[in-house]
Backbone as numpy.savetxt, mean C-alpha at the origin, in Angstrom:
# Nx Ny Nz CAx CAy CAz Cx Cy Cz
4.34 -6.33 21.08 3.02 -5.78 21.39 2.06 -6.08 20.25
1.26 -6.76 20.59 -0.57 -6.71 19.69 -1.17 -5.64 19.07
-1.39 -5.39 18.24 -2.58 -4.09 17.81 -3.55 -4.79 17.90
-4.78 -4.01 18.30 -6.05 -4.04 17.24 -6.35 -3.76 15.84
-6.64 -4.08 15.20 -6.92 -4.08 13.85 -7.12 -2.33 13.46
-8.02 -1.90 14.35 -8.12 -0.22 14.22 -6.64 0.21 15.00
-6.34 0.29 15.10 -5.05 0.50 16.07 -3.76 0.50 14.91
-4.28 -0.65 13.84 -2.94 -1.10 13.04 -3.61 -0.05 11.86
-4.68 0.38 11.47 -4.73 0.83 10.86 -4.77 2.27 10.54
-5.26 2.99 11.68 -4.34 4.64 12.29 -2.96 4.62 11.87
-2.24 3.64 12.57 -0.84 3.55 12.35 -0.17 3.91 11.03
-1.12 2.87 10.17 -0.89 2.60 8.53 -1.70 4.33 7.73
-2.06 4.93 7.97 -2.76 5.99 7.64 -1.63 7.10 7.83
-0.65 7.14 9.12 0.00 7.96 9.28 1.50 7.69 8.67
1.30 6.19 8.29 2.38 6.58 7.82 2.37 6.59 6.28
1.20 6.37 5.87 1.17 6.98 3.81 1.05 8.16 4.02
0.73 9.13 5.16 1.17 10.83 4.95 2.42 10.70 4.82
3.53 10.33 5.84 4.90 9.86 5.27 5.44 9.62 3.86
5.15 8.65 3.80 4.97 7.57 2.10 5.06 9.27 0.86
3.49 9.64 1.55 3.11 10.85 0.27 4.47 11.56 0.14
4.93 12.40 1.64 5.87 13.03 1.66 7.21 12.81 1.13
7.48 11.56 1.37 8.79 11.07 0.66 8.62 11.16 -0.63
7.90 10.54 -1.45 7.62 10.48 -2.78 7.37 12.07 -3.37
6.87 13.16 -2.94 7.34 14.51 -3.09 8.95 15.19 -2.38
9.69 14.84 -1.34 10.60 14.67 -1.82 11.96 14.47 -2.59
11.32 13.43 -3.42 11.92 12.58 -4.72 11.87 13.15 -5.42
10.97 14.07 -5.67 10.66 14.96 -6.81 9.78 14.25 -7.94
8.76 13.21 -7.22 7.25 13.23 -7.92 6.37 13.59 -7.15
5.12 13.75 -8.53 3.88 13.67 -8.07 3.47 12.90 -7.94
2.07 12.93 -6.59 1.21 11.31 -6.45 -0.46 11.30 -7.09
-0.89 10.78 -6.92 -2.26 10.68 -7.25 -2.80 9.44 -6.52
-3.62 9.10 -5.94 -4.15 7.74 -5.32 -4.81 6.52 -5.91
-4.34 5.74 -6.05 -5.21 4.59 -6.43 -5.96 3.55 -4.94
-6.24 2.38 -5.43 -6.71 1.69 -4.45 -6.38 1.93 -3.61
-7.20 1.91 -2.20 -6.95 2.12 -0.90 -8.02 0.82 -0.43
-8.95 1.03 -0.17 -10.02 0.18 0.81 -10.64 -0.37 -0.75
-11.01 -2.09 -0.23 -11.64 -2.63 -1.22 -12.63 -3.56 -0.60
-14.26 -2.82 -1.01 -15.67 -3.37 0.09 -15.58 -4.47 0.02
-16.20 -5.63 1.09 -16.11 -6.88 1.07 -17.62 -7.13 0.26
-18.58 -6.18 -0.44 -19.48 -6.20 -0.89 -19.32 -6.22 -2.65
-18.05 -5.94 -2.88 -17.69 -6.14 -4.29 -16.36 -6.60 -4.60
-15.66 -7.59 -3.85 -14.75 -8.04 -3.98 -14.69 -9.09 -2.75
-15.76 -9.71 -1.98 -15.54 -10.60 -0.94 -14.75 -10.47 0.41
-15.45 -11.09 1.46 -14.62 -10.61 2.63 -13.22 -11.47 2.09
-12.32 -10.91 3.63 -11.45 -11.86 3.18 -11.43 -12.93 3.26
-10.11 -14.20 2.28 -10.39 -15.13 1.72 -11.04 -15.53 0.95
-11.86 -14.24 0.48 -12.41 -14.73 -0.35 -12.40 -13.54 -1.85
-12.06 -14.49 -2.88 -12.00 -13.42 -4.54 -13.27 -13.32 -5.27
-13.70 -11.97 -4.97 -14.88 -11.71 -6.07 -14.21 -10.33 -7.01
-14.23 -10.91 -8.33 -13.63 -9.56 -9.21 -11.86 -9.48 -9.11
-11.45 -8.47 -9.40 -10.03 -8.58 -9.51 -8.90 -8.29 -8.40
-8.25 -8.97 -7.74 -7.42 -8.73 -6.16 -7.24 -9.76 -5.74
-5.92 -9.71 -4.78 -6.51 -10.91 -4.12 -6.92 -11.60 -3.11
-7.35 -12.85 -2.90 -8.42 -12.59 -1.77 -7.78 -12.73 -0.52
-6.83 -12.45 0.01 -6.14 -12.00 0.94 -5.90 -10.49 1.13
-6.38 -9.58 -0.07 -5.72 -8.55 0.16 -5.53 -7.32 1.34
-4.59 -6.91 1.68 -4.20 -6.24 2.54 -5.76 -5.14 2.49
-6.10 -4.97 1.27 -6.47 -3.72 0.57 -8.32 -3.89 1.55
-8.25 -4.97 1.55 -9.74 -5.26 2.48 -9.48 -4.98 4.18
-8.38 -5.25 4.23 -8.56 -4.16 5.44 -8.22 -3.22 6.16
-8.29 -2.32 4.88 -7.35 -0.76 5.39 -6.08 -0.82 5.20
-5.44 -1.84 4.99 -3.67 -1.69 5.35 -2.78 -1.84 4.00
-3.59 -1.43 3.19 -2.93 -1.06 2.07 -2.96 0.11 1.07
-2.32 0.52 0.06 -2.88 1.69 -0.98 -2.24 1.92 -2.08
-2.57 2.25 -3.25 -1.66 2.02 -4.43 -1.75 3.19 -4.46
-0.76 3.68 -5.05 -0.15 4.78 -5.24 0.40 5.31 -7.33
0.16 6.05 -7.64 0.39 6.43 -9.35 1.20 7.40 -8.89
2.80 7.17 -9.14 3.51 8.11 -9.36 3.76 9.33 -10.68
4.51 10.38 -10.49 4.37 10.66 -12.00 5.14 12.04 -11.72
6.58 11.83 -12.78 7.60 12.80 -12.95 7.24 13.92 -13.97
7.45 14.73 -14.14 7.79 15.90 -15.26 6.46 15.52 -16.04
5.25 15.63 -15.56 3.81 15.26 -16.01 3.65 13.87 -16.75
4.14 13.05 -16.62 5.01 11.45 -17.32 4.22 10.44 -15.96
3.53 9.91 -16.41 2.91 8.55 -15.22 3.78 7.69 -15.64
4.28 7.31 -14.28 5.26 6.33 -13.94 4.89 4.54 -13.90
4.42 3.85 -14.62 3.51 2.76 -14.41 4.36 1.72 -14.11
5.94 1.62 -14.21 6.53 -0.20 -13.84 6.92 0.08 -12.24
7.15 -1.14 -12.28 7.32 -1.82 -10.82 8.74 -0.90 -10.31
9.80 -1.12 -11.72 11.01 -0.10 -11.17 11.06 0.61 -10.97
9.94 1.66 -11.60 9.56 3.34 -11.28 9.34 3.51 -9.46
9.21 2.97 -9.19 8.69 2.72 -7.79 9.95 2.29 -6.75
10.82 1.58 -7.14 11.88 0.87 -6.73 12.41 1.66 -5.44
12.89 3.02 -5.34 13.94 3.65 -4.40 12.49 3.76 -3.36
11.32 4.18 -3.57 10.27 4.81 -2.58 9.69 3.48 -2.30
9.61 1.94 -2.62 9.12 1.12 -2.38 10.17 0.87 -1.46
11.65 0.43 -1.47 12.81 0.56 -0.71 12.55 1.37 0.56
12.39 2.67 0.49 12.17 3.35 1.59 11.67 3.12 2.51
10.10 2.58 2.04 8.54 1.96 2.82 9.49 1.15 3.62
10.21 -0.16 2.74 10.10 -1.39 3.28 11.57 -0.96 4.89
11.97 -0.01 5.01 12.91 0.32 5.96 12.11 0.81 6.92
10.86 1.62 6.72 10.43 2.10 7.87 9.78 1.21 9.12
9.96 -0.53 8.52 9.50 -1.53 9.69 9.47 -2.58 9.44
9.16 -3.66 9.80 9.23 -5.29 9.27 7.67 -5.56 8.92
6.73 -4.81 9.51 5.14 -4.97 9.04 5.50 -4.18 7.54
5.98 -3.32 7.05 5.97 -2.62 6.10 6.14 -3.50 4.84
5.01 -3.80 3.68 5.55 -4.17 2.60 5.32 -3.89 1.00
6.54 -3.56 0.28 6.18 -3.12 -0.95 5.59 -4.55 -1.87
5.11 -3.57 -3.03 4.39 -4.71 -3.72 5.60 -5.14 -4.93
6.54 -4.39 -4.77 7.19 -4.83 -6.02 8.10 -5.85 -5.92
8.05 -6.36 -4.45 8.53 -7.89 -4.36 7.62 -9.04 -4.93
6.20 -8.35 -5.59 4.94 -9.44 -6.10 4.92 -9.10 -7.09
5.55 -8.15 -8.11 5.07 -7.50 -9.23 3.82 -6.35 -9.01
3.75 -5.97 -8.29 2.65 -4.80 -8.25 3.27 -3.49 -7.48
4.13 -2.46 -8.19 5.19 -1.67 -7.90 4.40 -0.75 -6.97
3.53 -0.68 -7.58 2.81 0.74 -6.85 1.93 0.60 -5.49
1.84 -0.63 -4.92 0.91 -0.84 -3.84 2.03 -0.95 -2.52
1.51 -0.22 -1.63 2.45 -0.56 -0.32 1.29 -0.69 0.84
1.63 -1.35 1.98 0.61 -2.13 2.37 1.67 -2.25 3.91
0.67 -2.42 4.93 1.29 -3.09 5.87 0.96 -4.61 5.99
1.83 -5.88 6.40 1.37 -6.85 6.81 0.28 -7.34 7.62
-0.75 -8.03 7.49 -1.82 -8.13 8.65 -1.25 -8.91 9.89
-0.24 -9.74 9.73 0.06 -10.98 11.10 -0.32 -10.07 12.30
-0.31 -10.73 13.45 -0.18 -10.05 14.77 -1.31 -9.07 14.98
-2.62 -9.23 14.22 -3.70 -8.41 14.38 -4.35 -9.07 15.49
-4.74 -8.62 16.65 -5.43 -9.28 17.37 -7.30 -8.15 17.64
């Protein structure tokens, strides 16, 4: 089955309430980083203005970085992330962590199959 682009991205919304939940869980705290990145300060896609890249998931909704953080301790490597990036990547085959790119903390759904 096809999504629409809004369609894929409801989807992706309900499941970082998930995401949040697991990662409390685990027994951290979250805090939010990147989520949506304007095509007015970073280029539509394909295209790189400033720092990202120009593919990023992050331009259209289907991504979000995430700052973990144990026993008041921010969690910043890619491994800190490892078991809850693991998790993401089980809940589907669109599902993908960033710490297969070096960027531990971003989880994102795939765009393919957007119609």
């Amino acid at each position: 089955m096809t999504e629409t682009l809004g369609q894929k991205q409801r989807r992706f919304a309900k499941h970082v309430a998930r995401l949040i939940d697991k990662a409390h869980e685990m027994g951290y705290e979250v805090t939010l980083g990147d989520a949506y990145r304007d095509a007015r300060a970073f280029g539509p896609m394909g295209e790189r203005i400033a720092y990202g890249n120009a593919f990023s998931c992050h331009k259209l909704r289907l991504a979000i970085d995430l700052n973990l953080f144990k026993g008041g301790e921010f969690l910043q490597s890619t491994e800190d992330h490892r078991k809850l990036g693991e998790w993401w990547e089980s809940l589907g085959a669109d599902h993908c962590w960033g710490g297969r790119f070096e960027d531990g903390n971003h989880y994102s759904f795939t765009h393919e199959g957007i119609k």
